[in-house]
N, C-alpha and C positions, 0 to 999 in steps of 0.2 A: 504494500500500500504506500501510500506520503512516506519516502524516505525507509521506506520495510521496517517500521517499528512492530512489533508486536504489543497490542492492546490486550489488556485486561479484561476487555469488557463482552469477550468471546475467548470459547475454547483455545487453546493452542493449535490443534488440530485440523481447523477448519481456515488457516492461516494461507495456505496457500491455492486454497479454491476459492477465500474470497480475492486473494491476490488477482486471481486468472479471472476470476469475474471482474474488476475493476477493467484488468485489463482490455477485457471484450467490450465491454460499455463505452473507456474510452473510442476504442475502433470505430462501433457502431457510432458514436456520435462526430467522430470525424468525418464519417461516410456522407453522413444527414447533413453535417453541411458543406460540404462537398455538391452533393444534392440539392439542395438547397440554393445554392448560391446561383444556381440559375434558375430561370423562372420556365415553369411548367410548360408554358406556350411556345418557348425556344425550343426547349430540351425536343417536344411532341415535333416540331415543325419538320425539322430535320432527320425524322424517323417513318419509315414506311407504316403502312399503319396495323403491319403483325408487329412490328415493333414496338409500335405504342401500344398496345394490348398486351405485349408482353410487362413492360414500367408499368402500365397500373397493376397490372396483375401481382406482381412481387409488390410496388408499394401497398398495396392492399393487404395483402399474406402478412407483411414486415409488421403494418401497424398493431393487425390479428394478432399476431404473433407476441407483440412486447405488450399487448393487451391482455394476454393469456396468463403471461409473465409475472402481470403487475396484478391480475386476481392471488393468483399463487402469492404474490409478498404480503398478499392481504388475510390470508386465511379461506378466502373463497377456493371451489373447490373448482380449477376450467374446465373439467368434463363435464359438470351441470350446469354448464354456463352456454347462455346460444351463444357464446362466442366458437363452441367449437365447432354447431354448424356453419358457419360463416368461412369458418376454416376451410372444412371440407368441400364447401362450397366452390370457395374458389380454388380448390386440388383437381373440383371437373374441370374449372376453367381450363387450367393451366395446363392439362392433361389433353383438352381440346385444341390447344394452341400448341402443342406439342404435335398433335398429329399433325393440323394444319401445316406446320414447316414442314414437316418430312415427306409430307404426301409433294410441297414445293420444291423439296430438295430430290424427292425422286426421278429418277429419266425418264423422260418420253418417251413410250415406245412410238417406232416410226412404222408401222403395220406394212408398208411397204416393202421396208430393207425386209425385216420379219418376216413374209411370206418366204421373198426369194432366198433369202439363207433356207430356212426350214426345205423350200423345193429344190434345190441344190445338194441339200445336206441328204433327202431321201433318196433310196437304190430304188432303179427305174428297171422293166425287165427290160431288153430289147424287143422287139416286135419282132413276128416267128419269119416274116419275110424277111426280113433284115437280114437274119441267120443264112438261111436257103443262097440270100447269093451273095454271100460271102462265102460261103464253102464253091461254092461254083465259079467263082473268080479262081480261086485258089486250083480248081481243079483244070483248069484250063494252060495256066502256065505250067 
């Protein structure tokens, strides 16, 4: 913590998970202003709009999240709480916009190329004529 004192006013033991908890707090609020520091209608403008769908999606998750967080420091219990279906809620989103990309990031099939590899790639028999005089070409020289 401030200068790694060790406080009386908690266990010894729990010294260095609140450590690593300050730690992550710090983070997360260096992020949010980070975030912050530009405004919403910038950030959106210059992002296609699976992109923007994806920042609200995690800023929404984020807030759920440190909302879930802060019942827990309260004694409230977040499974009983509709914050968890909000959660979940947005886990279809984000699930859906998952597919969404990858169904964009997948190839086009070009039905075309596709056919003729495929009828290329298949064994044709010859035609029974075909045969007949070829053996009779053969037999003649």
């Amino acid at each position: 913590m401030a200068g790694e004192e060790i406080n009386e006013d908690y266990p010894v033991e729990i010294h260095e998970y609140l450590s690593a908890f300050e730690n992550s707090i710090s983070t997360v609020d260096e992020m949010l202003k980070t975030m912050m520091s530009v405004s919403r209608n910038e950030l959106l403008q210059k992002l296609d709009p699976l992109e923007q769908a994806k920042v609200d999606l995690v800023s929404a998750y984020t807030l759920n999240s440190m909302f879930w967080v802060y019942l827990a420091t309260q004694g409230v219990n977040p499974k009983e709480h509709p914050v968890k279906q909000e959660l979940e809620r947005i886990r279809v989103y984000m699930n859906r916009v998952k597919e969404i990309a990858d169904k964009k990031k997948a190839g086009k099939l070009d039905r075309g190329a596709a056919s003729r590899f495929v009828k290329n790639a298949l064994w044709e028999p010859k035609p029974k004529n075909a045969s007949k005089v070829a053996s009779k070409g053969k037999n003649k020289h």
